[in-house]
N, CA, C and O atoms as a GROMACS GRO file, in nm:
protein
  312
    1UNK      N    1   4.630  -0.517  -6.279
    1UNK     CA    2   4.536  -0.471  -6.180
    1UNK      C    3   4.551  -0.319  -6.162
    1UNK      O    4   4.665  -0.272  -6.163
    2UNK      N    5   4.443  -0.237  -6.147
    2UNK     CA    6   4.472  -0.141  -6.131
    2UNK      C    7   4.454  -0.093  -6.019
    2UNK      O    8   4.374  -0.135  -5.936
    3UNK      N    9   4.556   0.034  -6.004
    3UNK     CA   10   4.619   0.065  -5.878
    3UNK      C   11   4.502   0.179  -5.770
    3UNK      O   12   4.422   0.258  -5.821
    4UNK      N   13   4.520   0.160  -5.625
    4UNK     CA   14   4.414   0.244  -5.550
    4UNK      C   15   4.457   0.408  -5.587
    4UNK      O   16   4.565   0.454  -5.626
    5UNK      N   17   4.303   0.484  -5.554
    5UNK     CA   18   4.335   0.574  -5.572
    5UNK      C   19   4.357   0.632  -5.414
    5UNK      O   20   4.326   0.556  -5.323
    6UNK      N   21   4.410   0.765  -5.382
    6UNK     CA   22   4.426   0.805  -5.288
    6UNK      C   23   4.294   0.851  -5.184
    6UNK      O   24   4.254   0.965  -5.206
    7UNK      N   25   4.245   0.801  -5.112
    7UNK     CA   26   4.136   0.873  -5.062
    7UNK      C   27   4.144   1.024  -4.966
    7UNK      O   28   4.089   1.134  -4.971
    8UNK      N   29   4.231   0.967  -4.894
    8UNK     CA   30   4.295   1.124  -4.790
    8UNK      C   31   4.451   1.091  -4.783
    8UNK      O   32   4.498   0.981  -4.814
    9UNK      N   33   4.535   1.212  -4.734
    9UNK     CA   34   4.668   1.168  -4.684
    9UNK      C   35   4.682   1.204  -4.536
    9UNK      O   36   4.776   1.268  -4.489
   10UNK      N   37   4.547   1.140  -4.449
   10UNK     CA   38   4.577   1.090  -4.293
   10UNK      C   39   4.464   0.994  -4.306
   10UNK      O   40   4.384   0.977  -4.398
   11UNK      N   41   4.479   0.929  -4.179
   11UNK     CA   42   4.457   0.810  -4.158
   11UNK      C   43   4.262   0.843  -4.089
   11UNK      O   44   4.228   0.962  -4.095
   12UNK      N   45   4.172   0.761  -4.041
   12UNK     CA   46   4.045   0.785  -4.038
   12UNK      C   47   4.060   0.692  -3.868
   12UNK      O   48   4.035   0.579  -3.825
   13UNK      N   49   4.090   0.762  -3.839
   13UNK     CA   50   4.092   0.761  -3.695
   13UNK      C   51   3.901   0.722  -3.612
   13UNK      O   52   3.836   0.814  -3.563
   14UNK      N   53   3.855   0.599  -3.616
   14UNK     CA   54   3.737   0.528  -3.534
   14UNK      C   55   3.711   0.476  -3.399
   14UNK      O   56   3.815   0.469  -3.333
   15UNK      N   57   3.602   0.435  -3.334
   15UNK     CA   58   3.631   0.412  -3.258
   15UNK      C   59   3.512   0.264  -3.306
   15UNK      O   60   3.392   0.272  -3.336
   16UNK      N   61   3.577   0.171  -3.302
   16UNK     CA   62   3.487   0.072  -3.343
   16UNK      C   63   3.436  -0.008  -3.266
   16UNK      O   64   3.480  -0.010  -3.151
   17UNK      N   65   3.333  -0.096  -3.301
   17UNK     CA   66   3.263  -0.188  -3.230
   17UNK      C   67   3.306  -0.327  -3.252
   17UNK      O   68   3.347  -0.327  -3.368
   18UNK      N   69   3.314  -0.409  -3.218
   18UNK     CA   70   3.346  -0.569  -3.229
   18UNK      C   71   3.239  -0.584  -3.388
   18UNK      O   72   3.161  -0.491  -3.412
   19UNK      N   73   3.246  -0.668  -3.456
   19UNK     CA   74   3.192  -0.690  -3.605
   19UNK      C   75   3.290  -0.710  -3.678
   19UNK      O   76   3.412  -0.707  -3.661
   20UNK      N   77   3.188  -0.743  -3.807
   20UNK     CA   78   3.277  -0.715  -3.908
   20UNK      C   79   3.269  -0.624  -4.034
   20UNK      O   80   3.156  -0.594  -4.075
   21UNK      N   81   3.368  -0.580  -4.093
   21UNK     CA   82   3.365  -0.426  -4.175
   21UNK      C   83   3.427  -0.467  -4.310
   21UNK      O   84   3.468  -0.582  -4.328
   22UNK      N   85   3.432  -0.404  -4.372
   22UNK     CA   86   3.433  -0.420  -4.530
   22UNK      C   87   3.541  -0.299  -4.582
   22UNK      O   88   3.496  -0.223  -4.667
   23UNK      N   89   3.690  -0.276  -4.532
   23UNK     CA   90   3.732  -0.205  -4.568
   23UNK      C   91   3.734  -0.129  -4.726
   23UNK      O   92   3.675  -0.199  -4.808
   24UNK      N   93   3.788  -0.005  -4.781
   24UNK     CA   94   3.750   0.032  -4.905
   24UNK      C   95   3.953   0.015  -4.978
   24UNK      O   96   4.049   0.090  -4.954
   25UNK      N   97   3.949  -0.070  -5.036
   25UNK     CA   98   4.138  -0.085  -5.083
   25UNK      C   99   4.144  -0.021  -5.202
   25UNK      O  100   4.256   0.008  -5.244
   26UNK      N  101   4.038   0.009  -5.273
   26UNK     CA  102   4.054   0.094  -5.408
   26UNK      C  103   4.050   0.261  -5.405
   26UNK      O  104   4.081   0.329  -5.503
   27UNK      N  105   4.013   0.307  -5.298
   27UNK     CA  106   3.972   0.431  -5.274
   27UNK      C  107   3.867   0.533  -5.322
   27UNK      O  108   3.840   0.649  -5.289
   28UNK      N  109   3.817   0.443  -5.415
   28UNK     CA  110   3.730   0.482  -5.506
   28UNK      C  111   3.543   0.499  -5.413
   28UNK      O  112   3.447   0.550  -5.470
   29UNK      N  113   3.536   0.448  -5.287
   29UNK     CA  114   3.418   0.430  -5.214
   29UNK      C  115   3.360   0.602  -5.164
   29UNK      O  116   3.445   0.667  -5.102
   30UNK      N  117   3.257   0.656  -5.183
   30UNK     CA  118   3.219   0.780  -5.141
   30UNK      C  119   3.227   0.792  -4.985
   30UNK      O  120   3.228   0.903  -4.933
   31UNK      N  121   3.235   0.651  -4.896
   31UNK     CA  122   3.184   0.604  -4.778
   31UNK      C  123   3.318   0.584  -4.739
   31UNK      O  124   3.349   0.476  -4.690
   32UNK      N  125   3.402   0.674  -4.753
   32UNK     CA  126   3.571   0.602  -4.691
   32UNK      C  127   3.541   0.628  -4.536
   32UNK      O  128   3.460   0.707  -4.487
   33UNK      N  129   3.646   0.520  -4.459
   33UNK     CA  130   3.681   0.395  -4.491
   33UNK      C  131   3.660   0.280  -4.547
   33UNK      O  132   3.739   0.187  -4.559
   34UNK      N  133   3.479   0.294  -4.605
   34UNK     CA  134   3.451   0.168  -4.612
   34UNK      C  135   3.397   0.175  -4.737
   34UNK      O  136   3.378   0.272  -4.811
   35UNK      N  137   3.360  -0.008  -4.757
   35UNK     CA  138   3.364  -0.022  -4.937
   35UNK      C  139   3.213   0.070  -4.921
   35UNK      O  140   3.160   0.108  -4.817
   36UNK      N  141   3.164   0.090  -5.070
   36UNK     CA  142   3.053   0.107  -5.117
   36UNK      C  143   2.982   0.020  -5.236
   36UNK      O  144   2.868  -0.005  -5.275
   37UNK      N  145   3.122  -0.012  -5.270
   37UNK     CA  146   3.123  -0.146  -5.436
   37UNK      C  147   3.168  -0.061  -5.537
   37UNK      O  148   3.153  -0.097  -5.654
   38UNK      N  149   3.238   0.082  -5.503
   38UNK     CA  150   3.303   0.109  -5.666
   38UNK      C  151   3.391   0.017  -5.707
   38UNK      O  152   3.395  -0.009  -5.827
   39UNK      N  153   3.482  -0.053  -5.608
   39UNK     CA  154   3.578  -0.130  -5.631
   39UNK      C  155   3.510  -0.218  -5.804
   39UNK      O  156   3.586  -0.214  -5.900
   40UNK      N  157   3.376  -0.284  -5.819
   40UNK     CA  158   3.330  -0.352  -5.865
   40UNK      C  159   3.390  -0.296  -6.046
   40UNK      O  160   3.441  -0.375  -6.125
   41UNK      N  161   3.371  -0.171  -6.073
   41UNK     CA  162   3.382  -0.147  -6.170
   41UNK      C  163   3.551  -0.095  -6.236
   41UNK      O  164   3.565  -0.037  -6.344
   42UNK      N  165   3.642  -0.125  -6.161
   42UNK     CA  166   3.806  -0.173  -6.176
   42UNK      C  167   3.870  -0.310  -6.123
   42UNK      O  168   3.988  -0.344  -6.140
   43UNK      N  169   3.755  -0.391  -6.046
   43UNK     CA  170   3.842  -0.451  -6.058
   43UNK      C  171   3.893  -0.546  -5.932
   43UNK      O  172   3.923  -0.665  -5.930
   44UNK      N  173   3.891  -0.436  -5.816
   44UNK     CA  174   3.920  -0.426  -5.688
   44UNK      C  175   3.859  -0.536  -5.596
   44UNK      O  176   3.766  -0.610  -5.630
   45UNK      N  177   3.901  -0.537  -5.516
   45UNK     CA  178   3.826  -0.586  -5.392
   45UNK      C  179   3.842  -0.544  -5.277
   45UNK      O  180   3.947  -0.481  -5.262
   46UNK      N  181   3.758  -0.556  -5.161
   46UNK     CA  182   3.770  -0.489  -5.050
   46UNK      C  183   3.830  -0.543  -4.981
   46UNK      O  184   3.856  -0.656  -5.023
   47UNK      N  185   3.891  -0.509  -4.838
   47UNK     CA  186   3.959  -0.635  -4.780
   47UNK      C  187   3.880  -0.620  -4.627
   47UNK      O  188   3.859  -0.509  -4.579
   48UNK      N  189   3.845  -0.728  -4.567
   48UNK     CA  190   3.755  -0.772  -4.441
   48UNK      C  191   3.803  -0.712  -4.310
   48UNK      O  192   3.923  -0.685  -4.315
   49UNK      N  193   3.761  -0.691  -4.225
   49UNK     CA  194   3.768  -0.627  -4.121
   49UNK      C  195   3.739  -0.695  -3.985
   49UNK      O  196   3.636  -0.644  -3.943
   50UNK      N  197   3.790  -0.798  -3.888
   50UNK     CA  198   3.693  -0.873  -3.806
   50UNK      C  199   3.769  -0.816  -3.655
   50UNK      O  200   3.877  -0.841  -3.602
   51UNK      N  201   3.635  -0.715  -3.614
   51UNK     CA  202   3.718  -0.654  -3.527
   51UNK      C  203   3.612  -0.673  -3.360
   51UNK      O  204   3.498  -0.642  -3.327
   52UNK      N  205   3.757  -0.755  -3.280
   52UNK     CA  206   3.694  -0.806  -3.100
   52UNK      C  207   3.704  -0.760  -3.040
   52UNK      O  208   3.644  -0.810  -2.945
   53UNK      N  209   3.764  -0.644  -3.005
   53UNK     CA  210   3.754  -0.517  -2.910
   53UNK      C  211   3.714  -0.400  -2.993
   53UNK      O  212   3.728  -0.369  -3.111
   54UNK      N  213   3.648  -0.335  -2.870
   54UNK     CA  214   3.584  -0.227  -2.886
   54UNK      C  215   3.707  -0.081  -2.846
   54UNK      O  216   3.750  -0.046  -2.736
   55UNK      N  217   3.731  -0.030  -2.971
   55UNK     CA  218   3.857   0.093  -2.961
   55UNK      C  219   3.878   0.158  -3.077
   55UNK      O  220   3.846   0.130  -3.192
   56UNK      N  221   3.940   0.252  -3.028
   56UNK     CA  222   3.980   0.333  -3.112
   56UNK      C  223   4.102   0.221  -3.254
   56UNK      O  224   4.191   0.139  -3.231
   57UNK      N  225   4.059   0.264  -3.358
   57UNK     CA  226   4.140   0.226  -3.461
   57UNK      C  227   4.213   0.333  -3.574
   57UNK      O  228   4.127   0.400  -3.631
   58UNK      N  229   4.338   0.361  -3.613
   58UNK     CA  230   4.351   0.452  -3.715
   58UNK      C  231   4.385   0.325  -3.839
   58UNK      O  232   4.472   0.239  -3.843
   59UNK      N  233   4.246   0.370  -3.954
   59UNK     CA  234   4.212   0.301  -4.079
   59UNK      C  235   4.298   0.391  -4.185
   59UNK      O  236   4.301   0.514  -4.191
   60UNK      N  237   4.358   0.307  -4.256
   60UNK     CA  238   4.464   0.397  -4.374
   60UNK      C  239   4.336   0.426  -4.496
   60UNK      O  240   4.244   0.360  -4.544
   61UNK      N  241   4.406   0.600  -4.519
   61UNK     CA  242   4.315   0.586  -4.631
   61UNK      C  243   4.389   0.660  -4.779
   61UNK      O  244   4.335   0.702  -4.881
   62UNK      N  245   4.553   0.652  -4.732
   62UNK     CA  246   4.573   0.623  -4.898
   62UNK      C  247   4.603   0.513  -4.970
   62UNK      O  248   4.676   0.505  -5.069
   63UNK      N  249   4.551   0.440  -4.921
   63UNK     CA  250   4.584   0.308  -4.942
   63UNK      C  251   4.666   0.251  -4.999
   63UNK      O  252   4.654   0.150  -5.069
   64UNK      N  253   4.832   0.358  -4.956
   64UNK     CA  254   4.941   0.295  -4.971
   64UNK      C  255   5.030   0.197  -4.829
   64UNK      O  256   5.145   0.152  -4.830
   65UNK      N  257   4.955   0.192  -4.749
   65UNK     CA  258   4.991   0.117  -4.587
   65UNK      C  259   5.046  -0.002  -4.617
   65UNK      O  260   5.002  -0.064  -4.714
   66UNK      N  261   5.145  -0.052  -4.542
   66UNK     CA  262   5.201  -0.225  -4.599
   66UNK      C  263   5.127  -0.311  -4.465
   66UNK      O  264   5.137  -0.433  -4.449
   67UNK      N  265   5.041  -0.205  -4.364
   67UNK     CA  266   4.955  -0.272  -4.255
   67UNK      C  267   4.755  -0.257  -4.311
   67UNK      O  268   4.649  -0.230  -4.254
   68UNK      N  269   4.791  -0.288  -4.427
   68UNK     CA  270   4.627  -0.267  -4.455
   68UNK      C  271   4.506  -0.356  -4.353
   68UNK      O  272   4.534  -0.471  -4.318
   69UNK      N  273   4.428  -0.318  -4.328
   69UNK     CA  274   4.359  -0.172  -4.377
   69UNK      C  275   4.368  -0.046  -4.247
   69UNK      O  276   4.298   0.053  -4.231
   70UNK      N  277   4.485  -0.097  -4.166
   70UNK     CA  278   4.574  -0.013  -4.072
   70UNK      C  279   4.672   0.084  -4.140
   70UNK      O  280   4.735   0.059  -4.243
   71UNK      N  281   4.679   0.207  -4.065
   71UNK     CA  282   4.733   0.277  -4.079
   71UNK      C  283   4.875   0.251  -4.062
   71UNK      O  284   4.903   0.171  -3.973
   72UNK      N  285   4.995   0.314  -4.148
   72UNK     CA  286   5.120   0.246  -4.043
   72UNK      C  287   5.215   0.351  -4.061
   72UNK      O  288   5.328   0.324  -4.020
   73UNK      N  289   5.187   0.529  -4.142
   73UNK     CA  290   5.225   0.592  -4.159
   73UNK      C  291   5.274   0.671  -4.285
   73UNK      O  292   5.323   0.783  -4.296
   74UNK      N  293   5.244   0.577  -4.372
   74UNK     CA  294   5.293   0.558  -4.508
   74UNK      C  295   5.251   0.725  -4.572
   74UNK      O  296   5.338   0.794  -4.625
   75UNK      N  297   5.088   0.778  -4.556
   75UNK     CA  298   5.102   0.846  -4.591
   75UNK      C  299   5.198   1.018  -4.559
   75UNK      O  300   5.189   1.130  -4.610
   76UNK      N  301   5.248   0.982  -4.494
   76UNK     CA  302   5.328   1.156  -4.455
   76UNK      C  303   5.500   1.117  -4.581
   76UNK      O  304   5.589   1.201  -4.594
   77UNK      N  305   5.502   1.019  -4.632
   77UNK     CA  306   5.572   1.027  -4.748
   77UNK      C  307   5.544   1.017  -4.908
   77UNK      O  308   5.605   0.985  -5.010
   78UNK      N  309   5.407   1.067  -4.867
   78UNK     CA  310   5.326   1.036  -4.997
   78UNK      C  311   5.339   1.231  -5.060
   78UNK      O  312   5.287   1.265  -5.167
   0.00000   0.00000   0.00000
């Protein structure tokens, strides 16, 4: 499988609505945080988002986080 690429090294700080979202895990999406379907052409898949309060969220976007598709700090050792 091949591996995500880096999208930023901080996190995409939202303030979201209850729904559901289509995170981007390959990094490859023009639309980061979220998929666009480059994933489609490596391989990838996106991972789901089902979010019941309405708040602020920080979304990881080098998509090295072990809290995907949460931020959990990972990138400031990248």
């Amino acid at each position: 499988m091949p591996e995500a690429i880096i999208a930023a090294r901080m996190p995409a700080v939202l303030e979201l609505e209850p729904g559901e979202y289509w995170w981007c895990a390959c990094g490859r999406s023009a639309n980061q945080p979220w998929c666009d379907g480059s994933h489609k052409a490596v391989g990838m898949s996106p991972i789901q988002l089902v979010i019941s309060e309405k708040k602020r969220y920080a979304l990881c976007q080098c998509k090295q986080s072990a809290k995907r598709p949460f931020c959990d700090g990972t990138h400031k050792q990248l």
